[in-house]
VOGU-3710 file (C-alpha; in Angstrom, 3 decimals, decimal comma):
1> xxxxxxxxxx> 36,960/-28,581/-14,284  38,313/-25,105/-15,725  38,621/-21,842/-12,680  35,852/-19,158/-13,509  38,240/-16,085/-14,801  38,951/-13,406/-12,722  36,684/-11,026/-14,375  33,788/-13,245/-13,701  35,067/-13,552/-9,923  35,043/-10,003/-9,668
11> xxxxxxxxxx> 31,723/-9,876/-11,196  29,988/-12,320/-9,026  31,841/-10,382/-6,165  30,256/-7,325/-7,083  27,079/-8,527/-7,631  26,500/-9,899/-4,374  28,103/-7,156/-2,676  25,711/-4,727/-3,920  22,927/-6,710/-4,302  21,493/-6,582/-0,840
21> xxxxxxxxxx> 22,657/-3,300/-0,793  20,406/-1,808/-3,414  17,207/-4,158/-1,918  17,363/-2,131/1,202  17,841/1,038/-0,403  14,430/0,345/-1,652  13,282/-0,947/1,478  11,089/1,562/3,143  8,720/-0,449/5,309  6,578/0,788/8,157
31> xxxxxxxxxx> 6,062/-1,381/11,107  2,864/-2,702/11,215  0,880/-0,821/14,729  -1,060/-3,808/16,459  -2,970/-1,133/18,619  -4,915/0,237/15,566  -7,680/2,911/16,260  -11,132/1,739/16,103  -12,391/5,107/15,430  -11,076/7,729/13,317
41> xxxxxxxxxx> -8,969/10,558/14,648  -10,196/13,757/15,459  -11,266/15,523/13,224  -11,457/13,149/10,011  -13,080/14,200/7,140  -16,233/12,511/5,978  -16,387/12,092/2,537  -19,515/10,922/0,620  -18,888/9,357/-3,538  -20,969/7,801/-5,588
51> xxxxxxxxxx> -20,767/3,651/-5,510  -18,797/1,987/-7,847  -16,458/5,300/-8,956  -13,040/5,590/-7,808  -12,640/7,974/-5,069  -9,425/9,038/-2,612  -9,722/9,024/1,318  -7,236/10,558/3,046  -5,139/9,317/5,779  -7,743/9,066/9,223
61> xxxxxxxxxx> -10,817/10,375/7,184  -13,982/8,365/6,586  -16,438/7,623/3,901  -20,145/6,754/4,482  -21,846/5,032/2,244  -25,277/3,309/3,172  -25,034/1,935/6,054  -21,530/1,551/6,053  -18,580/3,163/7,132  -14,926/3,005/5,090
71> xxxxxxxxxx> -12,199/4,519/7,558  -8,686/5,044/6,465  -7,217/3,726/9,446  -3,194/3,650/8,300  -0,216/2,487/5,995  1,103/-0,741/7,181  4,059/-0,991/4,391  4,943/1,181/1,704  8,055/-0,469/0,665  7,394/0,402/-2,958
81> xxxxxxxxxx> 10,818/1,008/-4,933  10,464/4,632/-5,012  10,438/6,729/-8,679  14,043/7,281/-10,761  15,418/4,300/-8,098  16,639/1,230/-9,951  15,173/-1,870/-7,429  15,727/-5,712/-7,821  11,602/-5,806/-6,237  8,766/-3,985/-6,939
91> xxxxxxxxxx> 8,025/-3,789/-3,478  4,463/-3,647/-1,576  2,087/-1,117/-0,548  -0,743/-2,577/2,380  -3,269/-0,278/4,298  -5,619/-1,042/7,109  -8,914/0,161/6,741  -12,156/-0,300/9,032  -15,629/-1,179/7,520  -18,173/-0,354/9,785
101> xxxxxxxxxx> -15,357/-0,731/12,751  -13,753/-3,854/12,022  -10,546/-3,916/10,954  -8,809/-5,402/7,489  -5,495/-5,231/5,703  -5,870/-4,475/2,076  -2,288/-4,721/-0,713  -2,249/-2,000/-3,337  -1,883/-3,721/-6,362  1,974/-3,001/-7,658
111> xxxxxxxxxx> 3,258/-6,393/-9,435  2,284/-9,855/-8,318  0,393/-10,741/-5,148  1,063/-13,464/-2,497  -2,026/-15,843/-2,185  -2,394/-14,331/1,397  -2,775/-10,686/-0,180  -6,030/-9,210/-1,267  -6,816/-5,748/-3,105  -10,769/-6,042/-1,917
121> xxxxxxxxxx> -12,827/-7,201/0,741  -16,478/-8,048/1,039  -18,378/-6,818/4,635  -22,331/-7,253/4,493  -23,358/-6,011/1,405  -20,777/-3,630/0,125  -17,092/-4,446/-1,718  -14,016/-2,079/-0,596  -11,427/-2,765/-3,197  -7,836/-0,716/-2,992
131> xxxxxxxxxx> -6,641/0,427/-6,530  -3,812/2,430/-5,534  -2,010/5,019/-2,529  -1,112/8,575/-3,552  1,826/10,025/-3,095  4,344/7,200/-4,913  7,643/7,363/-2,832  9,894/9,594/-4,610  7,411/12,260/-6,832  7,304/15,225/-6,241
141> xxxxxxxxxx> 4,331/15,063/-4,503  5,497/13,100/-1,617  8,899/15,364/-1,789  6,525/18,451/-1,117  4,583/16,729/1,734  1,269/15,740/0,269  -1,006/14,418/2,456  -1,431/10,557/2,301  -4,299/9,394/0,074  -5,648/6,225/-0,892
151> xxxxxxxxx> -7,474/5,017/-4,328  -10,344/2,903/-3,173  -13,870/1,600/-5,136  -17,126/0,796/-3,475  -19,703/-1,240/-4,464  -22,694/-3,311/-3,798  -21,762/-6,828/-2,533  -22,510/-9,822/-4,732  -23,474/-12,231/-2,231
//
């Protein structure tokens, strides 16, 4: 069996010397907080939309719709590989939101999701569903501080 040549040796070298180092690089997670508010902090906004049209709710502020109650609670991970960053993972955005008080982790969708993952949830008879969190690590928007928004859609239930 022929030696790999030393140019491939240093490339493999290389590769797995940086390779871990550019996946944290991109890594940007925030703990998850297991003593999540049940209400909103003081002084959240209330915002009122129209079902079924896209809205954003800003970090802590609530939306009433109904009889329900959508609170933007926090961001659990926002390890998404942030813009003009080359990153060996997409990485994840997940948010906890409370419907009506109770508590539920929705993923932004950004590339493939596990089986355990879920960009909507169903709570009596109306659908939360996550399309996306404002500002994308790296803009200019998050570089100048904007608040913390995300992308969310509610609608009737079907069941």
């Amino acid at each position: 069996m022929p030696l790999p040549s030393r140019a491939r040796l240093r490339a493999a070298l290389l590769a797995v010397a940086v390779l871990p180092l550019t996946a944290a690089g991109c890594a940007t997670a925030q703990a998850p907080s297991d003593d999540a508010p049940s209400e909103p902090p003081q002084g959240g906004r209330v915002a009122s939309i129209d079902a079924g049209e896209p809205f954003r709710l800003e970090l802590g502020a609530t939306h009433r719709e109904d009889d329900h109650t959508v609170t933007f609670v926090e961001v659990v991970e926002d390890s998404r590989c942030p813009e003009g960053v080359e990153c060996v993972w997409a990485g994840r955005a997940q948010i906890r939101v409370e419907v009506d008080g109770e508590p539920f982790v929705l993923t932004v969708p950004h590339g493939p999701m596990r089986d355990d993952e879920s960009q909507m949830i169903e709570w009596g008879k109306i659908q939360v569903v996550v399309t996306g969190l404002e500002p994308y690590p790296g803009s200019e928007s998050a570089e100048a501080g904007a608040p913390v928004e995300a992308v969310l859609i509610t609608r009737p239930s079907n069941v």
